[in-house]
Backbone and ligand atoms as CSV (ligand in chain L), in Angstrom:
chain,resi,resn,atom,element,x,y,z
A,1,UNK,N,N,24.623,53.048,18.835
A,1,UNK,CA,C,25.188,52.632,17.549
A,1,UNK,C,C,24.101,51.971,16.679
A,2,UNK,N,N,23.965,52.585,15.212
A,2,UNK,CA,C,23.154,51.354,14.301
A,2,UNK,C,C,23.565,50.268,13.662
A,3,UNK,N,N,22.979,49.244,14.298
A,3,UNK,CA,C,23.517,47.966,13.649
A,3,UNK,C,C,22.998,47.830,12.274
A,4,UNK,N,N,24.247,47.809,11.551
A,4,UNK,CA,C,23.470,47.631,10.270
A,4,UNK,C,C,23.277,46.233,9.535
A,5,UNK,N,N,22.157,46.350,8.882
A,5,UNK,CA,C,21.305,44.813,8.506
A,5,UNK,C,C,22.529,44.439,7.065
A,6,UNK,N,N,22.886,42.952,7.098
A,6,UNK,CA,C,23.435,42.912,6.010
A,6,UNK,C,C,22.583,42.484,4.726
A,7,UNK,N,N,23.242,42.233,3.351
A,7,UNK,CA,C,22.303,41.974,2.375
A,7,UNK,C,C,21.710,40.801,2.297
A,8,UNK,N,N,22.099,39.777,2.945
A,8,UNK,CA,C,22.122,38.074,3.579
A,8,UNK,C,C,20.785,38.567,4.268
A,9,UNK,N,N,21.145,39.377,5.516
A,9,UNK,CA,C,19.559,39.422,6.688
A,9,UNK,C,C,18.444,40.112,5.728
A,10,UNK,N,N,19.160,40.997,5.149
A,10,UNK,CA,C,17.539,41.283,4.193
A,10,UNK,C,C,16.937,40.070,3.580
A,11,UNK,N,N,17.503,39.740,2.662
A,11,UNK,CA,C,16.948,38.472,1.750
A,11,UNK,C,C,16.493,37.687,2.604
A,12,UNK,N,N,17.166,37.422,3.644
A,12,UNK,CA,C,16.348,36.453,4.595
A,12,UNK,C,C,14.651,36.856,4.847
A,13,UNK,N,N,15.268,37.856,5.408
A,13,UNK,CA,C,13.863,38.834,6.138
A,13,UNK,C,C,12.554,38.589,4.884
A,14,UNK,N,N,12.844,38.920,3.630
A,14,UNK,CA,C,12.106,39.051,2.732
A,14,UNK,C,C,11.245,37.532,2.338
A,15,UNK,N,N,12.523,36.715,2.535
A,15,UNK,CA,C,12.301,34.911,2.018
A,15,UNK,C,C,11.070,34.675,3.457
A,16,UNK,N,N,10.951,35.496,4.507
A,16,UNK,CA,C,10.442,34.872,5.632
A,16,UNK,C,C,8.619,35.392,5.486
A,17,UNK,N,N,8.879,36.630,5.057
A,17,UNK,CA,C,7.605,37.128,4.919
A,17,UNK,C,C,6.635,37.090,3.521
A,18,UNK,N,N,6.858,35.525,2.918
A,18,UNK,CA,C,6.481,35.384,2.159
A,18,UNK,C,C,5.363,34.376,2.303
A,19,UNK,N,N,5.868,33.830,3.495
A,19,UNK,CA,C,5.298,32.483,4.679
A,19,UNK,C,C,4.413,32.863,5.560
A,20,UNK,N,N,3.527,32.045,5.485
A,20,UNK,CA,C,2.941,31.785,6.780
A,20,UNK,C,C,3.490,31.215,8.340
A,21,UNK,N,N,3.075,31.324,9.575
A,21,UNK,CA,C,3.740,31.148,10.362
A,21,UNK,C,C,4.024,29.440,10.610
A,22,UNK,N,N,3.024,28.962,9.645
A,22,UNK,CA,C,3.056,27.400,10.278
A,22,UNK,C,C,4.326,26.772,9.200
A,23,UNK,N,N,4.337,27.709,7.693
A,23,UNK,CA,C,5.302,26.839,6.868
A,23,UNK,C,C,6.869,27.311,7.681
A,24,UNK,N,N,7.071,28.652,8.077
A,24,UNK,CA,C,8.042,28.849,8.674
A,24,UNK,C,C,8.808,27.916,9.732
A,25,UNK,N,N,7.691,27.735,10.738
A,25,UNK,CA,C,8.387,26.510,11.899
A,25,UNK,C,C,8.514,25.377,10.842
A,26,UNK,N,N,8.017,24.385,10.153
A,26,UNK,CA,C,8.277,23.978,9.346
A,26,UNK,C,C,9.450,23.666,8.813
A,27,UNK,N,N,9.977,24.853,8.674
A,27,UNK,CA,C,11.513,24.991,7.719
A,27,UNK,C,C,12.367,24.739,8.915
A,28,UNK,N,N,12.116,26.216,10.257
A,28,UNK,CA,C,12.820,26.131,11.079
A,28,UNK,C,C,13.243,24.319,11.877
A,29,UNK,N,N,11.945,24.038,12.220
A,29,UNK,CA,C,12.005,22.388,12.544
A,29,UNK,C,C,13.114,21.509,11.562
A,30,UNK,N,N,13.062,21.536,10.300
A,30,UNK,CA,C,13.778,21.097,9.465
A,30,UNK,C,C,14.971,21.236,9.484
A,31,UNK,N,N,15.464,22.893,9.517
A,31,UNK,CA,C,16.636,23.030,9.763
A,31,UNK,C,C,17.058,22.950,11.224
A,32,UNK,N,N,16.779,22.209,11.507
A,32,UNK,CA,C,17.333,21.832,13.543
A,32,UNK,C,C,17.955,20.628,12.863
A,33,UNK,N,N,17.492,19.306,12.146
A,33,UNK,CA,C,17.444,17.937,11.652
A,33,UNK,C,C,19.160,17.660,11.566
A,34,UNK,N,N,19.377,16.455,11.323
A,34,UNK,CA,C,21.094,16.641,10.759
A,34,UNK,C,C,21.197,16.902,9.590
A,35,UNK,N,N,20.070,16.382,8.736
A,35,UNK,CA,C,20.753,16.399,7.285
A,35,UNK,C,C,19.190,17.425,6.625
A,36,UNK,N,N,19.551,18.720,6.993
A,36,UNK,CA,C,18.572,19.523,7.210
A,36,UNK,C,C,18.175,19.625,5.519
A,37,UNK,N,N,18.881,19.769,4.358
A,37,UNK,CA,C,18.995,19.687,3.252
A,37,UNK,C,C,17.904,18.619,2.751
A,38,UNK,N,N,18.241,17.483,2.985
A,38,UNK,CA,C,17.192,16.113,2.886
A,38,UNK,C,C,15.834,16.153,2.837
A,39,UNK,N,N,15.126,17.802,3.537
A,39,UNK,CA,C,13.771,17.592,3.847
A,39,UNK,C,C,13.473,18.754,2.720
A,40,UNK,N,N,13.993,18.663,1.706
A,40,UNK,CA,C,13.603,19.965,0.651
A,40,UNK,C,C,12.086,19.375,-0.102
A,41,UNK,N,N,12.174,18.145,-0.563
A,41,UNK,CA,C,10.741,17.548,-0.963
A,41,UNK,C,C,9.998,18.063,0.186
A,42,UNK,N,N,9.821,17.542,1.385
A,42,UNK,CA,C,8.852,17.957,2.005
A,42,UNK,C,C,8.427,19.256,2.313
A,43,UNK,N,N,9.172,19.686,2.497
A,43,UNK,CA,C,9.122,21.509,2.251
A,43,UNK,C,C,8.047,21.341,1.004
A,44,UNK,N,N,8.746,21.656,0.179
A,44,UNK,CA,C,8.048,21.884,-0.986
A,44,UNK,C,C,6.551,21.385,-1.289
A,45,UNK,N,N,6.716,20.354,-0.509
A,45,UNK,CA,C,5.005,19.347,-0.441
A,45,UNK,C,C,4.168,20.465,0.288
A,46,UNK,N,N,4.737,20.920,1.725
A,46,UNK,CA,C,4.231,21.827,2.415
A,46,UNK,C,C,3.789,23.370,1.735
A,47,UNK,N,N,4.056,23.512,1.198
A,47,UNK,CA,C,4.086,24.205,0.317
A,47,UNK,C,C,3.453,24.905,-0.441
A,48,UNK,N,N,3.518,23.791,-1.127
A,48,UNK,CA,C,2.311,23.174,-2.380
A,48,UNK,C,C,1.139,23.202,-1.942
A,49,UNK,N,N,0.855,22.417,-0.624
A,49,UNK,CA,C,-0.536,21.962,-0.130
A,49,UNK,C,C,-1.137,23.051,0.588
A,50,UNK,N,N,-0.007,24.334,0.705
A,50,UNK,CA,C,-0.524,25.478,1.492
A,50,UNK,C,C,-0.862,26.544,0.472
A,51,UNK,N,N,-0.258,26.662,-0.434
A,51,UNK,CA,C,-0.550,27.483,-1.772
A,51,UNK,C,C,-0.899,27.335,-2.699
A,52,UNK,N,N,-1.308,25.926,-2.978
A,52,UNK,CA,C,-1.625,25.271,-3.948
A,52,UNK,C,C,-1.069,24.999,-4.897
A,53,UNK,N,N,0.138,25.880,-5.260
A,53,UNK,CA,C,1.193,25.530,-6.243
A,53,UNK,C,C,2.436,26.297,-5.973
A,54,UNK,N,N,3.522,25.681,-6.428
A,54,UNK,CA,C,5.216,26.336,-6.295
A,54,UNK,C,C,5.570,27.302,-6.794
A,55,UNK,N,N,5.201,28.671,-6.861
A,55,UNK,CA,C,6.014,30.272,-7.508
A,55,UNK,C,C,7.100,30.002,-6.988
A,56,UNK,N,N,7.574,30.797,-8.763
A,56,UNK,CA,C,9.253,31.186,-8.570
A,56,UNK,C,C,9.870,31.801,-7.430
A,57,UNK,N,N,8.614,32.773,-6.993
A,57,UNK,CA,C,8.930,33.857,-5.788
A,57,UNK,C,C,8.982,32.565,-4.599
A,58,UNK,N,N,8.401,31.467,-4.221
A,58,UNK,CA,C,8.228,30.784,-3.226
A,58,UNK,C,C,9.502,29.805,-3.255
A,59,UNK,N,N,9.389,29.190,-4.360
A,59,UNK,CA,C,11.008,28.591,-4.486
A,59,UNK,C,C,12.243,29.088,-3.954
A,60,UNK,N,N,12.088,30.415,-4.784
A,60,UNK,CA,C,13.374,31.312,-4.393
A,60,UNK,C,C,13.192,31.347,-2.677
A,61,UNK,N,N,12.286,31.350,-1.636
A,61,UNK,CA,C,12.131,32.394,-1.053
A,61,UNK,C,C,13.000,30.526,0.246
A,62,UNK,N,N,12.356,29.649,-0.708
A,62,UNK,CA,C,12.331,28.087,0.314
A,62,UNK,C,C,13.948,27.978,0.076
A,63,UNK,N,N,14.733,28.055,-0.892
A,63,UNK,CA,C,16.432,28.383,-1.250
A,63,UNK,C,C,16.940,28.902,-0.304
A,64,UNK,N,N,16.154,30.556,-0.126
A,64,UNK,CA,C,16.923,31.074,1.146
A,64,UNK,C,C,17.240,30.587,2.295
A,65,UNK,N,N,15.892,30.206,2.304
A,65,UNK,CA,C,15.692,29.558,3.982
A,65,UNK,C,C,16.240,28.098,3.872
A,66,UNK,N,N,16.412,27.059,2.953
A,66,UNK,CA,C,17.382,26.356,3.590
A,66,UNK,C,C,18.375,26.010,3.508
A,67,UNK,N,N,18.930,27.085,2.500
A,67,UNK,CA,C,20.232,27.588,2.126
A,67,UNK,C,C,21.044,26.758,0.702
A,68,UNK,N,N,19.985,26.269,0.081
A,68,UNK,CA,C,20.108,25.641,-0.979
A,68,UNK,C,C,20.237,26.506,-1.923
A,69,UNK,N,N,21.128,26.011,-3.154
A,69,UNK,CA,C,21.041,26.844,-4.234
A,69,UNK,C,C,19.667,26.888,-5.143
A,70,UNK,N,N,19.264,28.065,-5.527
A,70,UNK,CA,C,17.768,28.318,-6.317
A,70,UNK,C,C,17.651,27.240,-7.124
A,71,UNK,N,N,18.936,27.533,-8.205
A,71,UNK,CA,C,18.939,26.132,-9.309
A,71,UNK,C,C,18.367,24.763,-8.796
A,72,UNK,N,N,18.894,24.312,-7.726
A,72,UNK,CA,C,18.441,23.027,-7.579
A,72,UNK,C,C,17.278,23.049,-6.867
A,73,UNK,N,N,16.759,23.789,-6.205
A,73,UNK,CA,C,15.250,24.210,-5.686
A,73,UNK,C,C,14.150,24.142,-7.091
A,74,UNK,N,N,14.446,24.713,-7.987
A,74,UNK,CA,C,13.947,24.914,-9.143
A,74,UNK,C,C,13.897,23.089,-9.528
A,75,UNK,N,N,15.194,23.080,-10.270
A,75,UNK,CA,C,15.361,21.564,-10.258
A,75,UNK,C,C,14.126,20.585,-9.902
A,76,UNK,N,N,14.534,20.315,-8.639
A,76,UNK,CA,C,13.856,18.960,-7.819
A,76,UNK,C,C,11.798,19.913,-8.397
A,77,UNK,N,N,11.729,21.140,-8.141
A,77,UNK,CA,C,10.423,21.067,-8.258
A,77,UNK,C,C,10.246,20.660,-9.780
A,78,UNK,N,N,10.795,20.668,-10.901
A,78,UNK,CA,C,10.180,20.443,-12.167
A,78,UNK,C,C,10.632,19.165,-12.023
A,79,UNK,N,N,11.511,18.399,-11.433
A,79,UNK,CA,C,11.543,17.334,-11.625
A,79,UNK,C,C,10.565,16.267,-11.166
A,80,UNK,N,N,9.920,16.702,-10.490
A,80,UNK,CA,C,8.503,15.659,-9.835
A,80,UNK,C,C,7.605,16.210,-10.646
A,81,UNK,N,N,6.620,15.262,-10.819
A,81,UNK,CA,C,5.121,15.826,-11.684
A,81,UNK,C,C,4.316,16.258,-10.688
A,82,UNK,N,N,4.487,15.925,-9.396
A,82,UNK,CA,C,3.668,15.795,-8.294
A,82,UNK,C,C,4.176,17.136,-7.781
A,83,UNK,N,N,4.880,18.184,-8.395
A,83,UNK,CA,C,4.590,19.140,-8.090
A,83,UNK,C,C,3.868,20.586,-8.762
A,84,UNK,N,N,3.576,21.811,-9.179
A,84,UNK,CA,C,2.921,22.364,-9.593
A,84,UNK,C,C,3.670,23.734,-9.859
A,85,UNK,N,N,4.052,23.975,-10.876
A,85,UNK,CA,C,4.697,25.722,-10.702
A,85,UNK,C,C,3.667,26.621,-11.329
A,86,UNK,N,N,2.775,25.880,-12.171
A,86,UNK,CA,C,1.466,27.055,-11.662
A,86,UNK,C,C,0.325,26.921,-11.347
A,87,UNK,N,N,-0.364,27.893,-11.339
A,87,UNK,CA,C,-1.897,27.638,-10.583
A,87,UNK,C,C,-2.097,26.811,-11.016
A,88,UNK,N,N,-3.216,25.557,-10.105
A,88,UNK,CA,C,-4.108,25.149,-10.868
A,88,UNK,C,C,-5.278,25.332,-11.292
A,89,UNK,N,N,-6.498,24.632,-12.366
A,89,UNK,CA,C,-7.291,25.153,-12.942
A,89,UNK,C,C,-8.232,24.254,-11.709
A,90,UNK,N,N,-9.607,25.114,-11.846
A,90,UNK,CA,C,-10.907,24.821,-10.940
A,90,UNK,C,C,-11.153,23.031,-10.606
A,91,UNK,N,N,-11.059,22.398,-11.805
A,91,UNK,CA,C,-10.541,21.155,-11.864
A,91,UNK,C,C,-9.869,20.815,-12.066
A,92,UNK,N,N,-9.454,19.199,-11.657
A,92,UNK,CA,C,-8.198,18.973,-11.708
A,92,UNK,C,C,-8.088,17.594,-12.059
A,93,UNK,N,N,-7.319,16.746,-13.437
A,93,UNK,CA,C,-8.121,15.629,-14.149
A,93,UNK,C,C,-6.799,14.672,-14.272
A,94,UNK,N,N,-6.717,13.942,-13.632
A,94,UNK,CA,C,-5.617,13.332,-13.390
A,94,UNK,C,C,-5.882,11.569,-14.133
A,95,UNK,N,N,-5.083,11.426,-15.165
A,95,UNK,CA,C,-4.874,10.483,-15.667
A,95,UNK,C,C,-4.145,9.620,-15.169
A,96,UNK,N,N,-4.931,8.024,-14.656
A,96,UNK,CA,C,-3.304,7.056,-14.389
A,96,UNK,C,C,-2.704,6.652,-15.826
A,97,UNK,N,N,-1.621,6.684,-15.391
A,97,UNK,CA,C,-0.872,6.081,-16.451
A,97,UNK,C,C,0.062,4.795,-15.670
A,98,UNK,N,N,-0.719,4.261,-14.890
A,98,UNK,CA,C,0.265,3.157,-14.047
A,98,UNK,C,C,-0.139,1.595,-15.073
A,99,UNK,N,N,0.983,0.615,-15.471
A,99,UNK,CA,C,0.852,-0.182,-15.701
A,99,UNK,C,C,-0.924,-0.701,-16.667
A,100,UNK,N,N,-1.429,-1.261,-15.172
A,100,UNK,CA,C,-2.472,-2.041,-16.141
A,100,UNK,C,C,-3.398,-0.833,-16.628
A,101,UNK,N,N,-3.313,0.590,-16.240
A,101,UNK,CA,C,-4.238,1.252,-17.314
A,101,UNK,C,C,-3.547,1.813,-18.537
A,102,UNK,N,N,-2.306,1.633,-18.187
A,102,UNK,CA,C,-1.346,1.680,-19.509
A,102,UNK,C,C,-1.839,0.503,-20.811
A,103,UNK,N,N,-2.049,0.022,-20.290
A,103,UNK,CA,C,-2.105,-1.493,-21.297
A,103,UNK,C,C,-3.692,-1.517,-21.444
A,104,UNK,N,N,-4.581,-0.869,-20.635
A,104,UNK,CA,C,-5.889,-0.767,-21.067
A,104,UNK,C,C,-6.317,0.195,-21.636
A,105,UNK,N,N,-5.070,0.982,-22.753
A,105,UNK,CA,C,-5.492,2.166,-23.278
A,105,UNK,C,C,-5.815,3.611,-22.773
A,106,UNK,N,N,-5.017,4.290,-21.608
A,106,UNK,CA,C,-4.852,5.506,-21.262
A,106,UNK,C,C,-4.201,6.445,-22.055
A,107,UNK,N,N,-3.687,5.346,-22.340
A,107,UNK,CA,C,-2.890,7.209,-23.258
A,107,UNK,C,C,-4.020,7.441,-24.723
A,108,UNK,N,N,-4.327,6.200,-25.053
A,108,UNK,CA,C,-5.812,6.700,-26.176
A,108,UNK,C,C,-6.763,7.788,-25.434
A,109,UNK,N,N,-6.762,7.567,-23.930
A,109,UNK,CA,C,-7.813,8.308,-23.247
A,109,UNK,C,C,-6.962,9.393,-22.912
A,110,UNK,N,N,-5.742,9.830,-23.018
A,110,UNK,CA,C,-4.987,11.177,-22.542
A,110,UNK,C,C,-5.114,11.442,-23.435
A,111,UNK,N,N,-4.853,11.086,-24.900
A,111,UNK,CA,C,-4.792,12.014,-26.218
A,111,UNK,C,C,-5.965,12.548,-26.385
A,112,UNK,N,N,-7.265,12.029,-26.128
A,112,UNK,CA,C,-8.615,12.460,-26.287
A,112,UNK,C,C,-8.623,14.165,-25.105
A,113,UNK,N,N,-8.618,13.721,-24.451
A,113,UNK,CA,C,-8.642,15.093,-23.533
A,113,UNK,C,C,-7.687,16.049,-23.872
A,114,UNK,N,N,-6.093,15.715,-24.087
A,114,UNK,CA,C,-5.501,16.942,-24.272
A,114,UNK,C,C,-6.228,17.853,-25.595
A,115,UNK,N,N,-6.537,17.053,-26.586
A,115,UNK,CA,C,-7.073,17.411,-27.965
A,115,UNK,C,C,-8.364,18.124,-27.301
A,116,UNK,N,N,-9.306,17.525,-26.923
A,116,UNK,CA,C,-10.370,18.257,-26.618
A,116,UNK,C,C,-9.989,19.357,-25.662
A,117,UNK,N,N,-9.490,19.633,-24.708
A,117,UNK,CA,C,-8.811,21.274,-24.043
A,117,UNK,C,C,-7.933,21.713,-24.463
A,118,UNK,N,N,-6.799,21.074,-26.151
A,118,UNK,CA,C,-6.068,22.202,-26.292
A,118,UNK,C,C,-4.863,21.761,-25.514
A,119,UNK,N,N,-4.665,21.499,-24.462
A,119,UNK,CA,C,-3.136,21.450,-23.795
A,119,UNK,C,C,-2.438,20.569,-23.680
A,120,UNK,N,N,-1.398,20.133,-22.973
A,120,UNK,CA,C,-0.684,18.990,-22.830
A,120,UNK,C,C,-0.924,18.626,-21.251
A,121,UNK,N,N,-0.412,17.463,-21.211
A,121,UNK,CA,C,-0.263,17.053,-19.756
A,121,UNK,C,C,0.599,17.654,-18.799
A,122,UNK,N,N,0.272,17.851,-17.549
A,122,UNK,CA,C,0.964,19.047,-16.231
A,122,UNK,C,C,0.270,20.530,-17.000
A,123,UNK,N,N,-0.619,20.984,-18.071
A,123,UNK,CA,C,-0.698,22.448,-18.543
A,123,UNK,C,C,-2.612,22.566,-17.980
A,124,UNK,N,N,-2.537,23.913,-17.852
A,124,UNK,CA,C,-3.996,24.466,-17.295
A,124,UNK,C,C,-4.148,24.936,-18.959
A,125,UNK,N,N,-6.268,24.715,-18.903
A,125,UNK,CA,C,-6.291,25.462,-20.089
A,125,UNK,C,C,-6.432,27.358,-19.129
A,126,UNK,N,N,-6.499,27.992,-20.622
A,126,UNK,CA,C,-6.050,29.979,-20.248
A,126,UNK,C,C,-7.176,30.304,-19.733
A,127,UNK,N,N,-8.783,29.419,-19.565
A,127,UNK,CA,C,-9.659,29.949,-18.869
A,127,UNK,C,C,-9.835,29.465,-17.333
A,128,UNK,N,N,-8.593,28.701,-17.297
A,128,UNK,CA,C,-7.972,28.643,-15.622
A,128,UNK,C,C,-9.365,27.127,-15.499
A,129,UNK,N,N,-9.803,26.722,-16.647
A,129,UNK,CA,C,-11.007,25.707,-15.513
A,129,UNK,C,C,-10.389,24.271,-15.493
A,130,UNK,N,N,-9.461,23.750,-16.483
A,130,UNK,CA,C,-8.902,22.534,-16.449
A,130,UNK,C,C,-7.806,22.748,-16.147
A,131,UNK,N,N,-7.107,21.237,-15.210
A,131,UNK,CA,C,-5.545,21.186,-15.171
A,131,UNK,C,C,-5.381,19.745,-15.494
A,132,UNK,N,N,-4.548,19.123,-16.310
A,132,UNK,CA,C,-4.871,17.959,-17.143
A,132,UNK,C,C,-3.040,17.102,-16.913
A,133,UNK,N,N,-3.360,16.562,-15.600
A,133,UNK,CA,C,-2.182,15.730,-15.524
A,133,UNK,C,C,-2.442,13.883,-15.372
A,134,UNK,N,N,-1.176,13.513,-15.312
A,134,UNK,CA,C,-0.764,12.224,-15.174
A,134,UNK,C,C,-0.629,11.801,-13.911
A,135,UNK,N,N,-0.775,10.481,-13.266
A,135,UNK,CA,C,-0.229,9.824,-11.720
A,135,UNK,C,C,-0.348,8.575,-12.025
A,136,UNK,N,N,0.046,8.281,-11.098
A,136,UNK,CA,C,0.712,6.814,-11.033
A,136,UNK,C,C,-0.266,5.828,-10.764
A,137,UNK,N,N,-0.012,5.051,-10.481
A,137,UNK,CA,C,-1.466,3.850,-9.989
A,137,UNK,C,C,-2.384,3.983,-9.112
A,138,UNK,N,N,-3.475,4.329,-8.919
A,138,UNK,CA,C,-4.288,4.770,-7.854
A,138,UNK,C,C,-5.156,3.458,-7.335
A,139,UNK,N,N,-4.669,2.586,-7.476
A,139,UNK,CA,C,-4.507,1.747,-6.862
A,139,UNK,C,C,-6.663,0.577,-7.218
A,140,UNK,N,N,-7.057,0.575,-8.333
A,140,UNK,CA,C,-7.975,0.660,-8.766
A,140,UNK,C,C,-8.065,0.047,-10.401
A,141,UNK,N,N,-6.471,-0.833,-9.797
A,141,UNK,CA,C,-6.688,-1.426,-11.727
A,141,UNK,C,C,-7.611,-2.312,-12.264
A,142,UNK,N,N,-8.149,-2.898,-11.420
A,142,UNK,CA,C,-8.894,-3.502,-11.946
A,142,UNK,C,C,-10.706,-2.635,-12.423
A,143,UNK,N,N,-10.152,-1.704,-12.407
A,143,UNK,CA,C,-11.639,-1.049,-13.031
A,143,UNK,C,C,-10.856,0.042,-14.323
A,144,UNK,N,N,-9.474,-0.512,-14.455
A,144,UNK,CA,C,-8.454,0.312,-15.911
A,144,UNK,C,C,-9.146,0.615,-16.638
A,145,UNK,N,N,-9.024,1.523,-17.886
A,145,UNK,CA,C,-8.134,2.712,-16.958
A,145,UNK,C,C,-9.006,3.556,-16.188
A,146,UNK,N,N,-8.397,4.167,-15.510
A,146,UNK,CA,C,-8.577,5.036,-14.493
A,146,UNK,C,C,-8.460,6.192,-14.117
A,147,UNK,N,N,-9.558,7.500,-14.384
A,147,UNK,CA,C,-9.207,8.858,-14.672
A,147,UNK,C,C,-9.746,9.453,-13.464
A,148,UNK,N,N,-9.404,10.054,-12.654
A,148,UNK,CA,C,-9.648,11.113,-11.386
A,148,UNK,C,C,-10.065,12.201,-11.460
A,149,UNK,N,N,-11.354,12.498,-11.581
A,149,UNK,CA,C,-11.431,14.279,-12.245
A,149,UNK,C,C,-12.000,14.933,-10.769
A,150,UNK,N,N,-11.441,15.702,-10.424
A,150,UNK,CA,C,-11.702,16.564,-9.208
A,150,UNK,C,C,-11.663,15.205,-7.843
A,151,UNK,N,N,-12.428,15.060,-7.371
A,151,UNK,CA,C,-12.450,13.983,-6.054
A,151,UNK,C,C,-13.080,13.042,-6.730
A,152,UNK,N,N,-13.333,12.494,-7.950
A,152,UNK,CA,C,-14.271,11.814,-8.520
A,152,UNK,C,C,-13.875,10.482,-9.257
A,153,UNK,N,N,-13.666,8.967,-8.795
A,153,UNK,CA,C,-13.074,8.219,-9.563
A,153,UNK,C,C,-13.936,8.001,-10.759
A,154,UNK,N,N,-13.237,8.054,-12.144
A,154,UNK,CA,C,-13.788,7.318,-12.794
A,154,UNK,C,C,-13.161,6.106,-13.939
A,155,UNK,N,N,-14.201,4.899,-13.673
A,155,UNK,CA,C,-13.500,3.766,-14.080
A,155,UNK,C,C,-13.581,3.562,-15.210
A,156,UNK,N,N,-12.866,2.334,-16.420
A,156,UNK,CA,C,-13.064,2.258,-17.204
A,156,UNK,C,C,-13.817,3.148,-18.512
A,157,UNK,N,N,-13.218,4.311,-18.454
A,157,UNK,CA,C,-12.721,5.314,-19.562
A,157,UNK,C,C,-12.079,4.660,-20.762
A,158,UNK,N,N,-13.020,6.059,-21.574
A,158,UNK,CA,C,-13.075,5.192,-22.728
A,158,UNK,C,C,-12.648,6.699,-23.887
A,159,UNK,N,N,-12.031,6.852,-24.764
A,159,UNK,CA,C,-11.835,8.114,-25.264
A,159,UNK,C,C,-13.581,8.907,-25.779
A,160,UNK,N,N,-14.293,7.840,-26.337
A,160,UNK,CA,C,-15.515,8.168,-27.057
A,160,UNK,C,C,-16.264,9.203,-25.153
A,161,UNK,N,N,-16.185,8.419,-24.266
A,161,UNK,CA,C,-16.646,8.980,-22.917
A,161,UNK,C,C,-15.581,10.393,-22.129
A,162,UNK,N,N,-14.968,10.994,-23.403
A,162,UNK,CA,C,-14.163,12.219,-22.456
A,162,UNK,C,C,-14.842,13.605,-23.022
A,163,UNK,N,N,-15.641,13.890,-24.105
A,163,UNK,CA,C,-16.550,14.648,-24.144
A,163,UNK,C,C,-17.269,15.101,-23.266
A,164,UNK,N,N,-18.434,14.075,-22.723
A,164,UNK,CA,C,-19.377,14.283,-22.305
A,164,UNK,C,C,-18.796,14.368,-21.022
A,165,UNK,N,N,-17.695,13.560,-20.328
A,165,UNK,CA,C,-16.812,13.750,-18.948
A,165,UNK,C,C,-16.357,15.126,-19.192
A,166,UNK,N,N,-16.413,16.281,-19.995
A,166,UNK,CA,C,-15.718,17.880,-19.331
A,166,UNK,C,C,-16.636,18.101,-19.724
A,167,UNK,N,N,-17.908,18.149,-20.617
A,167,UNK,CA,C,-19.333,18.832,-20.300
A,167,UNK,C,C,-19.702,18.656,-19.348
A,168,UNK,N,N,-19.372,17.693,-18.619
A,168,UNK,CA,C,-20.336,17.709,-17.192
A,168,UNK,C,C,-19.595,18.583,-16.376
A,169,UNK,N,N,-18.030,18.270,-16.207
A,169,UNK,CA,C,-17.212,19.062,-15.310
A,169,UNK,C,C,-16.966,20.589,-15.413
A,170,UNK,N,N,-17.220,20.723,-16.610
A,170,UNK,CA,C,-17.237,22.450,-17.018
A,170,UNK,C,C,-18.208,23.518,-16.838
A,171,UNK,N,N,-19.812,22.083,-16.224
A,171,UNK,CA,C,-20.542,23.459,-15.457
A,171,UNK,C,C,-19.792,23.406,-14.372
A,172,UNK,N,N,-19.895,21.729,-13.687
A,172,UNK,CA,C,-19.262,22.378,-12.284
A,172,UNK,C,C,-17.768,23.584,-12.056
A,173,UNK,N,N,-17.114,23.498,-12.882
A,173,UNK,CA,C,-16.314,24.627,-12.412
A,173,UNK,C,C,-16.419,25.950,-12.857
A,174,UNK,N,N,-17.666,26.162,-13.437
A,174,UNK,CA,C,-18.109,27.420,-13.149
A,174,UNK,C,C,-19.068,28.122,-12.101
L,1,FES,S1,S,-2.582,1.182,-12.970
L,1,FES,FE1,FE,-4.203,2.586,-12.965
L,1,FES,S2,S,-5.234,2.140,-11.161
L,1,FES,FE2,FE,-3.551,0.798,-11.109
């Protein structure tokens, strides 16, 4: 007799081979848990840190598997900044905006950069080399504000100093 596959086991099948074997146990581990639902952030962290950013196709595929509706898969990922739905660019320039670099003039120093690449904050510029976001306190206020460009702290930023900060970074990411 042929057992036939239903439209549920396909989609499954499909949501599975989108994964690697380590994000799979992952999920599977998760869904053993009681409140198997609960570990959708971390999923998604896993994710992230394995693909570097959240596709629609990957969302959809993390829904299947833990049986969540897409919508709210979608959801929770735009709802964190700390997550990514698209690539990111070669660098990656992360503005605090926590408290005391708030008050030491970051966002004078975010407006300078978005203006100089063109984009907004969480956006890549279209030649894929900047990704120009926001985070929280990196724990370094006392050298406010405080801009992170690739692995690179840098302290006390100043808008007149964000020029010459993506001339330097724009050889390196080529
Ligand atoms: S608020 Fe920016 S490093 Fe603490």
């Amino acid at each position: 007799m042929i057992s036939k596959i239903s439209p549920k086991d396909e989609v499954l099948a499909k949501a599975r081979k989108r994964f690697d074997k380590d994000i799979l146990d992952y999920i599977n581990e998760c869904m053993q848990k009681d409140h198997p639902k609960s570990f959708l952030i971390a999923v998604l962290h896993r994710v992230q840190e394995k693909y570097g950013y959240l596709s629609k196709d990957n969302l959809q595929a993390v829904a299947y598997l833990m049986d969540i509706p897409a919508a709210k898969v979608s959801g929770v990922a735009s709802f964190y900044h700390l997550f990514h739905l698209k690539p990111k660019g070669k660098v990656v320039i992360s503005i605090c905006m926590g408290t005391a670099c708030f008050v030491k003039g970051a966002e004078k120093v975010a407006k300078k950069f978005k203006e100089e690449l063109g984009i907004e904050l969480g956006q890549t510029t279209t030649d894929n080399q900047f990704t120009l976001t926001s985070t929280r306190c990196l724990g370094m206020c006392a050298m406010a504000p405080v801009v992170k460009i690739g692995e690179d702290i840098h302290a006390k930023v100043t808008s007149d100093a964000v020029p010459s900060l993506l001339e330097k970074y724009s050889k390196a990411a080529k």
